[in-house]
DRENTIGU-412367 format. One line per 3 residues: number of its first residue (from 1); their letters; for each residue x, y negated, z negated of C-alpha. Coordinates in Angstrom, 3 decimals, always signed. Each point is the difference from the previous one (the first is absolute). Example, Ala and Ser with C-alpha at 12.3 -4.5 7.8 and 13.67 -1.06 7.14 Angstrom:
// residues 2
1	as	+12.300,+4.500,-7.800 | +1.370,-3.440,+0.660
//
This chain:
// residues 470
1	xxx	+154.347,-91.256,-103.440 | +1.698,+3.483,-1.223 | -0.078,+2.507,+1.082
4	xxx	-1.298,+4.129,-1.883 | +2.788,+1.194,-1.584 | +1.932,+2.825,+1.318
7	xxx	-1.241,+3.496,-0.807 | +2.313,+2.252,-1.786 | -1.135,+0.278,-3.833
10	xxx	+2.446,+2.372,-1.226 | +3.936,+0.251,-0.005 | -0.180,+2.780,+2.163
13	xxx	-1.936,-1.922,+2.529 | +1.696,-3.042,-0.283 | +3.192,+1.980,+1.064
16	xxx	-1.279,+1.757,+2.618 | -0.946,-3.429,+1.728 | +3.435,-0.343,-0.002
19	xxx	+0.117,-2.719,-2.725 | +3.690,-1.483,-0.506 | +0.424,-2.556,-2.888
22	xxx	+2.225,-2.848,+0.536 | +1.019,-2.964,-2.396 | -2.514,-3.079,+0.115
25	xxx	+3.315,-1.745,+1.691 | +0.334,+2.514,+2.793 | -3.773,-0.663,+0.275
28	xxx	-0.101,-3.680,+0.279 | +3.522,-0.583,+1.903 | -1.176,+2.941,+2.631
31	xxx	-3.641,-1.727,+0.032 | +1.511,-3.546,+0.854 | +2.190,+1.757,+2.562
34	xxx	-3.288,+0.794,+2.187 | -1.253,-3.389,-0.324 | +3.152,-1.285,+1.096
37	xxx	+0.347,+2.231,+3.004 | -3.818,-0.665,+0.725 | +0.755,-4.168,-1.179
40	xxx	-3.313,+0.129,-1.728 | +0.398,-2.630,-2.896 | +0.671,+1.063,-3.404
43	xxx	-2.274,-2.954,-1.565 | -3.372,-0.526,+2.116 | -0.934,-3.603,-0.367
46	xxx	+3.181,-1.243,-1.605 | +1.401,-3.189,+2.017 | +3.175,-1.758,+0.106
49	xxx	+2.009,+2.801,-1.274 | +0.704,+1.763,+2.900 | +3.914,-1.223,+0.634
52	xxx	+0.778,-0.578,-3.768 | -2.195,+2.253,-3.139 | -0.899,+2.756,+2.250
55	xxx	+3.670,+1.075,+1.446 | +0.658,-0.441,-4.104 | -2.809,+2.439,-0.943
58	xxx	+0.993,+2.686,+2.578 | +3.755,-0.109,-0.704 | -0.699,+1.061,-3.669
61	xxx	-2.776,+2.133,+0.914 | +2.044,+1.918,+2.414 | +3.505,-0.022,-2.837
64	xxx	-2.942,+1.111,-2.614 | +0.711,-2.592,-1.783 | -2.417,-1.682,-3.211
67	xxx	-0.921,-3.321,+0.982 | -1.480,-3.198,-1.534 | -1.465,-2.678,+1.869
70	xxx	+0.957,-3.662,-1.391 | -1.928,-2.387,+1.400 | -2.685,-3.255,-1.695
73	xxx	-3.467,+0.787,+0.199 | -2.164,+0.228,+2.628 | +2.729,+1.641,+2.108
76	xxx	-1.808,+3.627,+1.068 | +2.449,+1.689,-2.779 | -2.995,+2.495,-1.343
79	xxx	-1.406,+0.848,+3.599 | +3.227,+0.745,+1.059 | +1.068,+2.501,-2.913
82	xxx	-3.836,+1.991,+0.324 | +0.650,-0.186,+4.167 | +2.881,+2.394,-0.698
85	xxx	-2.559,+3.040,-0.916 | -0.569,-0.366,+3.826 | +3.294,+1.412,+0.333
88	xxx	-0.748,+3.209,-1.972 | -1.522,+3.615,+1.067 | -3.942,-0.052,-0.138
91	xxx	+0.026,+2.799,-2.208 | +2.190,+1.661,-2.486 | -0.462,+3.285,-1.875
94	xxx	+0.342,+0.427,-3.728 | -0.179,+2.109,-2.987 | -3.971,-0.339,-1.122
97	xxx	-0.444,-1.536,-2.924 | +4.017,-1.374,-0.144 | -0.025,-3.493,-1.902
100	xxx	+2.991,-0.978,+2.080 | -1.388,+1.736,+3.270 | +2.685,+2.695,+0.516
103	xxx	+1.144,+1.689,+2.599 | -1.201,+2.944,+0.158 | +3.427,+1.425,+1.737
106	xxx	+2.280,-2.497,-2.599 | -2.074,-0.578,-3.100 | +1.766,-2.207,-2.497
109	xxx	-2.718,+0.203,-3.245 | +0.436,+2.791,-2.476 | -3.969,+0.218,+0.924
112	xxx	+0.414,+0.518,+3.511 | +3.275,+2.394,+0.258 | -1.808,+1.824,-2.781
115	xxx	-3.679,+0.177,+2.342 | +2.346,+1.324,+2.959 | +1.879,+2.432,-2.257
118	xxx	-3.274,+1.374,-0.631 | -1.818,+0.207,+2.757 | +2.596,-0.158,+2.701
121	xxx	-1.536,-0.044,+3.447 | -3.722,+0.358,-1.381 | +0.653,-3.822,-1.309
124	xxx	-2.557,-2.255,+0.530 | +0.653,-2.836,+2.250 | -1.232,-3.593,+0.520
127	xxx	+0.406,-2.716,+2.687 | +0.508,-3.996,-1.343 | -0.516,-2.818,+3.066
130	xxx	+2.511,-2.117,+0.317 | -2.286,-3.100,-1.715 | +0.157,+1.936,-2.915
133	xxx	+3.879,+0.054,-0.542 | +0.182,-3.606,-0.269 | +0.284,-1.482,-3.821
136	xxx	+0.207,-3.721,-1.130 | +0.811,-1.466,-3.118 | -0.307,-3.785,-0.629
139	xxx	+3.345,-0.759,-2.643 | -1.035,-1.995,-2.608 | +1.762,-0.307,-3.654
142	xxx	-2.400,+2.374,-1.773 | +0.735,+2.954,+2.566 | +1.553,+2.915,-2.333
145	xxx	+2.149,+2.677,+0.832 | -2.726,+2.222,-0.646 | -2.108,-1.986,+3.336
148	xxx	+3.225,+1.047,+2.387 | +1.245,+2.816,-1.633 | -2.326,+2.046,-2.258
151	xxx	-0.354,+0.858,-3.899 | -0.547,+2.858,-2.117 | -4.293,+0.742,+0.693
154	xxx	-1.390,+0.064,-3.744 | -3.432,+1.482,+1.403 | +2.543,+3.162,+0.906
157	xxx	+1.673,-0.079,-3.346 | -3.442,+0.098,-1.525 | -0.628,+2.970,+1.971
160	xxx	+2.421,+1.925,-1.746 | +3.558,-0.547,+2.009 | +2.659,-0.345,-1.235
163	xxx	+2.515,-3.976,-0.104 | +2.638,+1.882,+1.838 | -2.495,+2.078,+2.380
166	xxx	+0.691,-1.989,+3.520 | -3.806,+0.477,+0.766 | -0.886,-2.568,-2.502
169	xxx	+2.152,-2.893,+2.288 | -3.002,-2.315,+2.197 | +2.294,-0.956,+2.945
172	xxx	-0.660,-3.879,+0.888 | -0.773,-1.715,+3.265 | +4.337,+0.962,+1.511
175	xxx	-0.218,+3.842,-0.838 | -3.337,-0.364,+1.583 | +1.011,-1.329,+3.180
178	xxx	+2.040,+2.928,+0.940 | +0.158,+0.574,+3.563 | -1.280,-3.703,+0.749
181	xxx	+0.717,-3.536,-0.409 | +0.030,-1.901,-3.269 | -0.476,-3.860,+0.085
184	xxx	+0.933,-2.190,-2.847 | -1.091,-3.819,+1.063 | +2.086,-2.847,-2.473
187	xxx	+2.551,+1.983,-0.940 | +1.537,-2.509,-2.253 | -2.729,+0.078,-1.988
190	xxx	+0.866,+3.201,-1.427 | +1.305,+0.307,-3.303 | +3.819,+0.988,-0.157
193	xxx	-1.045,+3.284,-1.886 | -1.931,+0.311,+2.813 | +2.324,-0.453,+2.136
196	xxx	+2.454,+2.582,-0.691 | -2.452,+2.555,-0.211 | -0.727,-0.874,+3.717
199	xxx	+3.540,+0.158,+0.897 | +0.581,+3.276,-2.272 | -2.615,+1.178,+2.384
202	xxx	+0.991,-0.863,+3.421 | +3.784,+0.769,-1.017 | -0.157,+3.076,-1.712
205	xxx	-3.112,+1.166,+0.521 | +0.232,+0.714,-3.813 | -3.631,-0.331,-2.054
208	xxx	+0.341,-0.751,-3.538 | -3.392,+0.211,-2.070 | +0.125,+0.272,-3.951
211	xxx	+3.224,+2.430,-0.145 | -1.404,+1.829,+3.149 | +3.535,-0.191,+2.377
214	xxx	-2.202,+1.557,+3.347 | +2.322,+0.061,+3.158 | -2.620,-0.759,+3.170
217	xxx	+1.213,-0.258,+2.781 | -2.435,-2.845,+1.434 | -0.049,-0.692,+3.380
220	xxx	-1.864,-3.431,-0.034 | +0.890,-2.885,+2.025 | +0.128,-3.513,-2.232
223	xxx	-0.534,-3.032,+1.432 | -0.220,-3.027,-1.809 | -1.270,-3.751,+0.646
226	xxx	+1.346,-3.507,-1.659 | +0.551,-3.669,+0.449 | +3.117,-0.223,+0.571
229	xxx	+0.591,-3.041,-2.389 | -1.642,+2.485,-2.697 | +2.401,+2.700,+1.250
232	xxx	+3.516,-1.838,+0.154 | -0.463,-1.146,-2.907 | +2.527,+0.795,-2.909
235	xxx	-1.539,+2.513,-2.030 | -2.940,+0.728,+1.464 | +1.229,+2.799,+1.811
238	xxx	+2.157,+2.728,-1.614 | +2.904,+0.152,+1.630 | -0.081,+4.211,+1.004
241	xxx	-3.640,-0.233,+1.103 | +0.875,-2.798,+2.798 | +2.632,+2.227,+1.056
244	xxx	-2.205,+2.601,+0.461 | -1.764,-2.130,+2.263 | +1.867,+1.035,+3.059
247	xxx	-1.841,-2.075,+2.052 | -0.981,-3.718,-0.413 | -2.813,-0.625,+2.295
250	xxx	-0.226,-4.072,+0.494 | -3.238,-1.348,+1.228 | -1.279,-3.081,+1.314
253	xxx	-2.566,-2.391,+1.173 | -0.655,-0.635,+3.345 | +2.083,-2.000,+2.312
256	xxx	-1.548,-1.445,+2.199 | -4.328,-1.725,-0.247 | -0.884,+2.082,+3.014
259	xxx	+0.935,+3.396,-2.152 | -1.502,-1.378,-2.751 | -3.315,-0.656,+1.827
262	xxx	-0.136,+3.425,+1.287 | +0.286,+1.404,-3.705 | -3.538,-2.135,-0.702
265	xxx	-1.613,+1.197,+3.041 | +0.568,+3.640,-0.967 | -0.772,-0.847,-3.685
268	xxx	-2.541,-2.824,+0.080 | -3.542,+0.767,-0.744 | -2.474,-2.413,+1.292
271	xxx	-3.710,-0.618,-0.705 | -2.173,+1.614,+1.913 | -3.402,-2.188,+0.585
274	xxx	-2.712,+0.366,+2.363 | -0.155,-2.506,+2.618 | +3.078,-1.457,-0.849
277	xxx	+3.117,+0.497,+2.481 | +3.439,-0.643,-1.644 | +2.539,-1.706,+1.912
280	xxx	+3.622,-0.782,-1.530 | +1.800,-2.367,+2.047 | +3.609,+0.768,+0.518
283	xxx	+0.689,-3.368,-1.484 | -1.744,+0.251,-3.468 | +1.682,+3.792,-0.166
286	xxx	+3.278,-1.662,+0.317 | +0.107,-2.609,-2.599 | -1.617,+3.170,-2.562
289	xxx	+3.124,+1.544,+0.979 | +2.105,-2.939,-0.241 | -0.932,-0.860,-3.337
292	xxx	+0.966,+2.713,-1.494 | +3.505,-0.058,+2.056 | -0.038,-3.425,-1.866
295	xxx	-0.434,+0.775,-3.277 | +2.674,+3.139,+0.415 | +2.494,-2.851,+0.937
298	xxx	-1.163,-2.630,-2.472 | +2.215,-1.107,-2.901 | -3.304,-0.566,-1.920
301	xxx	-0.497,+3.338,-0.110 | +1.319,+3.130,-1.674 | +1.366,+2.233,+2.521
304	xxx	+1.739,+2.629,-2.385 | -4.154,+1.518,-0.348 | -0.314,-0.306,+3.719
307	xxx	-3.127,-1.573,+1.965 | -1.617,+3.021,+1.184 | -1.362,+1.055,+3.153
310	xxx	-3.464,+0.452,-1.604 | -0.515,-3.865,-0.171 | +0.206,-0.518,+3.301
313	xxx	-2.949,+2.716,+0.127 | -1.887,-1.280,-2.780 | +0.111,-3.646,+1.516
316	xxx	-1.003,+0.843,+3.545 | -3.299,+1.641,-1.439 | -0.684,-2.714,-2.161
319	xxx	+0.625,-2.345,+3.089 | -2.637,+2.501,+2.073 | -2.253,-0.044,-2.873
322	xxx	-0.305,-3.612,-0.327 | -0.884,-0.966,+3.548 | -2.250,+3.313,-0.085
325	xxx	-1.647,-2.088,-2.766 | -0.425,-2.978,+1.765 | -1.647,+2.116,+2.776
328	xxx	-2.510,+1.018,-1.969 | -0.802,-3.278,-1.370 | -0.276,-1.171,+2.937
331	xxx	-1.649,+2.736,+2.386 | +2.871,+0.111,+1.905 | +0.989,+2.997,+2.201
334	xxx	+3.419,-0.386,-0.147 | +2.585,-0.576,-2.581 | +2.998,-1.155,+1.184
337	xxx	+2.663,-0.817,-3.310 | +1.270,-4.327,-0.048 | +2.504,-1.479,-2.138
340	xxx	-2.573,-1.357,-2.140 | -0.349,+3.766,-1.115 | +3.338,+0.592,-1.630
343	xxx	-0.973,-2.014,-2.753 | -1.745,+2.799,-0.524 | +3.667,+2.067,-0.721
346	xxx	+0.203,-1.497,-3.509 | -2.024,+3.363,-1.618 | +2.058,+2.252,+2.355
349	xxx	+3.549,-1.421,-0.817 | -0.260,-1.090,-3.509 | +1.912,+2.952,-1.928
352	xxx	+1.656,+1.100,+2.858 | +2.848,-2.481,+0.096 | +1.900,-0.709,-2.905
355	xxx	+1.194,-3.713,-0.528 | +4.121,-0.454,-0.537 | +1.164,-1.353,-3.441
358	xxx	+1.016,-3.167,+2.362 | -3.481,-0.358,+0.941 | -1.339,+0.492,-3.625
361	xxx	-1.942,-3.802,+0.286 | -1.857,+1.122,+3.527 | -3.212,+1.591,-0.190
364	xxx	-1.347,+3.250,+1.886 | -2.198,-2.591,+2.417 | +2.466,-2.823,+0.460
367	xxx	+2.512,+3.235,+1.168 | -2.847,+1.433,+2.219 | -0.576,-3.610,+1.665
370	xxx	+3.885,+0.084,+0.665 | +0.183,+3.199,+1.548 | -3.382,-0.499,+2.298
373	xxx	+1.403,-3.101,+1.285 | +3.629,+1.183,+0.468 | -1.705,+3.353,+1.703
376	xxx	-2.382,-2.305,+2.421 | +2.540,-2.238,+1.199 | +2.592,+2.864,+1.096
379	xxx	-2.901,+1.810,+1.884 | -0.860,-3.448,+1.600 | +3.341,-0.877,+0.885
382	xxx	+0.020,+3.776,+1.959 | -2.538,-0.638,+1.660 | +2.100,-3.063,+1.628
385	xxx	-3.715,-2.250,-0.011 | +1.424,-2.903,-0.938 | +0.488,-1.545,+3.654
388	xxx	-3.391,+0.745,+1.300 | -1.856,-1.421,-2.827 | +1.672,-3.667,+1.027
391	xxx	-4.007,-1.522,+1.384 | -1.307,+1.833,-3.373 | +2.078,-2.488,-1.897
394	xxx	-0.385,-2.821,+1.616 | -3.832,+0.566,-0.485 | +0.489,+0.061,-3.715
397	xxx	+2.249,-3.520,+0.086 | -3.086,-1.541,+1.614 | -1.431,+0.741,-3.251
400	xxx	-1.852,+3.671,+0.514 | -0.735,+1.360,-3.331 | -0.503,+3.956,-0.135
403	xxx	-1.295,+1.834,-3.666 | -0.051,+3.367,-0.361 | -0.646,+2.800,-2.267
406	xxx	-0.765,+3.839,-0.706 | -3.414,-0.456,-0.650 | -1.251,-1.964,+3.529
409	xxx	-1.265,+1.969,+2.719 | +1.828,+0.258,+3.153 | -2.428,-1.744,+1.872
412	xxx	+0.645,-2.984,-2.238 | +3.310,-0.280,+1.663 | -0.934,-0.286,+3.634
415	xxx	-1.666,-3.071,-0.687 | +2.136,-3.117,+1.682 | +2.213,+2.734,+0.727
418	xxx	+0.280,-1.059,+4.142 | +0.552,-3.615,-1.020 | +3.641,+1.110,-1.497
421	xxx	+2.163,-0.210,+3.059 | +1.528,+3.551,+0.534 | -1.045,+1.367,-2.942
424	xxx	-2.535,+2.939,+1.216 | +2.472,+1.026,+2.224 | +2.444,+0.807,-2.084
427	xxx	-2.462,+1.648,-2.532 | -1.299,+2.093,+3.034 | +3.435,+0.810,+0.571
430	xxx	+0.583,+0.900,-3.598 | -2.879,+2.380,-0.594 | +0.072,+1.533,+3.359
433	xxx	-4.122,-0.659,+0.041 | -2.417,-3.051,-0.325 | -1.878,+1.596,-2.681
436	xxx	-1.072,-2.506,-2.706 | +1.505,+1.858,-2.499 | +3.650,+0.848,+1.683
439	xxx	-0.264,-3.655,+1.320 | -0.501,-1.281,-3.993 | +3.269,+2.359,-0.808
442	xxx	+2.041,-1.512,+2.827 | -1.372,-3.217,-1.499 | +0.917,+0.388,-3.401
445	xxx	+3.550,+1.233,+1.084 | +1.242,-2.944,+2.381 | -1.132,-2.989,-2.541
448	xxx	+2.004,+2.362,-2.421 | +3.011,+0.067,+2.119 | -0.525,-3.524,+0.743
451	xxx	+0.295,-0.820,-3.361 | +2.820,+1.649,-1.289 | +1.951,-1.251,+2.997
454	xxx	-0.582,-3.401,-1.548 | -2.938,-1.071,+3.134 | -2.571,-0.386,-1.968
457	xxx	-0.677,-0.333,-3.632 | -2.284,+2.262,-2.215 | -2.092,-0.699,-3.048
460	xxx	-1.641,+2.056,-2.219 | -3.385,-0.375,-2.076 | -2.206,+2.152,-1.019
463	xxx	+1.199,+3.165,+1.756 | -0.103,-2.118,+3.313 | +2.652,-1.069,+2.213
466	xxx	-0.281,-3.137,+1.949 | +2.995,-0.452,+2.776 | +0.645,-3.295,+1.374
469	xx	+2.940,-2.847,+0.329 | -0.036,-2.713,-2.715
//
């Protein structure tokens, strides 16, 4: 929430408040300074950077250095380049009416020295909130010089100016962000005209519109975001733009499944129903996790476009969802997630992996299937059940016979459940409660584990699973 702005209106008052203008460096490394010496953190609700991207970010904050952020997607590149407004003053005075928000103490547009010149301390003032001095452009091939830069205004020339008169120039979205932070996300995707008008701009600070050779002094942090395959790549990249970048900011996914979990939980939204408590076993949120540590280590898939952090997300609400579903159907008031509900995970993967030429003759499912059981059997093998499951087994060679399935109610799996030697037990043990519907999860989860450790067999039909030992 901001704050009002400050009061003085006029030159004269702004200087008698004792106003001192500094660079939008000095104002951003002296910033980070106090949250340093305060060790507030510079990115609120950014995990897993705090020993490798962060130090990064800070290094070439505090060197004001121009940054770009390569990382795939899904890696918190965006959130992190906005979070850096947090850095800035809450309010800044300019010039009213300045295009290029001026100060009023060092204007740099013939408009604004000329305003001052006139008025002198009697100029009016404005204030502009930090949010406000924040501009993003998404590169794409059809952005013009014109976009970043500016052009000659033909509405103006209508009006009577004249070609040469610098009035007539309509700065673009980097004369603009004067006194803030500019954001171009793809870089690569910029034409190379493009591109050395961007570098002509953060070298020389030189603006070249139509025969119009304006000197502006910009003070305008740029920061940049790529994939780095896109942005190593030969001729992508002018060469004197990525040495402007002075600082290569490389990001990453998570490291470990616990960090990753503790994105979702600060991300996830869940459905909300009435009479219906959600409960996520620590099991089921594992294997979500571990399926997409899978598929960021599979050969099958394409790991130059990343496997983002936002599928893990968008498969543990689908997960929720489903078993929130079967809730419902059945009037239940709980909804605990089972393995039978990450079939569900086709809609919420699909399009978020992409296969590897290798795996050109493998479909999106048969790739799912592979990662759900690869993700299920690590989480079992964690969980170190194997050994206390050995009466559960031999229940199963004396020819028990268990089907299951996303659409039963959990009550359907207590039935005959006592008669299976050692198996409530361990399902108690599992869920941590002898609620039908965390027992029916527990359930679902050891004849899963069973089967993948080659106990028990497992066939399919009809979106049923029947475990048992041929």
């Amino acid at each position: 929430m901001r704050s009002s702005p400050p009061a003085p209106r006029t030159l004269a008052e702004l200087r008698a408040s004792g106003y001192q203008p500094r660079t939008l460096r000095e104002e951003l490394r002296e910033n980070l300074l106090v949250h340093l010496r305060e060790r507030r953190p510079l990115f609120k609700g950014i995990q897993g950077y705090e020993n490798t991207v962060v130090p990064a970010v800070e290094n070439a904050l505090l060197c004001g250095h121009d940054m770009i952020f390569l990382g795939e997607r899904g890696q918190a590149k965006s959130r992190m380049i906005r979070a850096l407004t947090g850095l800035l003053d809450e309010w800044i005075p300019y010039v009213a009416g300045s295009e290029v928000r001026d100060d009023p103490e060092t204007p740099i547009s013939i408009q604004a020295r000329e305003v001052v010149a006139q008025y002198g301390e009697k100029t009016e003032i404005q204030w502009l909130h930090r949010s406000d001095r924040y501009s993003e452009k998404l590169a794409t091939p059809d952005v013009s010089i014109a976009d970043l830069i500016g052009d000659v205004d033909p509405i103006k020339v209508a009006e009577g100016r004249h070609l040469s008169d610098e009035y007539t120039i309509h700065f673009g979205m980097l004369p603009r962000s004067h006194r803030g932070l500019f954001c171009i996300n793809e870089l690569p995707d910029l034409t190379e005209k493009v591109q050395v008008g961007l570098f002509n701009v953060m070298e020389e600070r030189d603006v070249q519109i139509k025969g119009h050779n304006v000197r502006l002094p910009l003070d305008v942090l740029v920061v940049a975001s790529a994939n780095p395959e896109d942005y190593t790549s030969r001729g992508r990249i002018i060469t004197p733009l990525k040495d402007r970048y002075a600082a290569q900011i490389r990001t990453h996914y998570p490291s470990e499944r616990a960090t990753e979990l503790s994105i979702v939980e600060s991300e996830v939204e869940l459905p909300q129903v009435e009479g219906i408590h959600v409960r996520v076993p620590d099991y089921m949120s594992e294997i979500v996790g571990e399926v997409t540590f899978q598929a960021r280590n599979s050969p099958d898939v394409c790991q130059a476009s990343g496997v983002s952090v936002r599928m893990t997300i968008a498969n543990y609400e689908t997960m929720v969802a489903n078993s929130v579903r079967r809730a419902l159907r059945h009037r239940e008031g709980e909804a605990v997630p089972r393995v039978s509900d990450l079939e569900a995970l086709a809609s919420s993967t699909t399009g978020k992996v992409e296969l590897e030429y290798a795996g050109a003759e493998m479909s999106d499912e048969e790739l799912l299937q592979g990662l759900l059981r690869r993700a299920s059997h690590r989480v079992f093998e964690e969980r170190s059940l194997g050994e206390t499951l050995t009466s559960v087994v031999e229940a199963f060679d004396s020819g028990w016979q268990v089907e299951i399935g996303a659409d039963l109610a959990a009550v359907d799996y207590l039935e005959g459940l006592d008669e299976i030697a050692g198996l409530r037990e361990a399902a108690v043990a599992l869920s941590g409660s002898d609620s039908p519907a965390g027992l029916a999860s527990a359930i679902e989860f050891i004849l899963e584990g069973l089967h993948l450790a080659n106990h028990l067999n497992k066939n399919m039909r009809e979106g049923r699973a029947r475990y048992q030992v041929d």
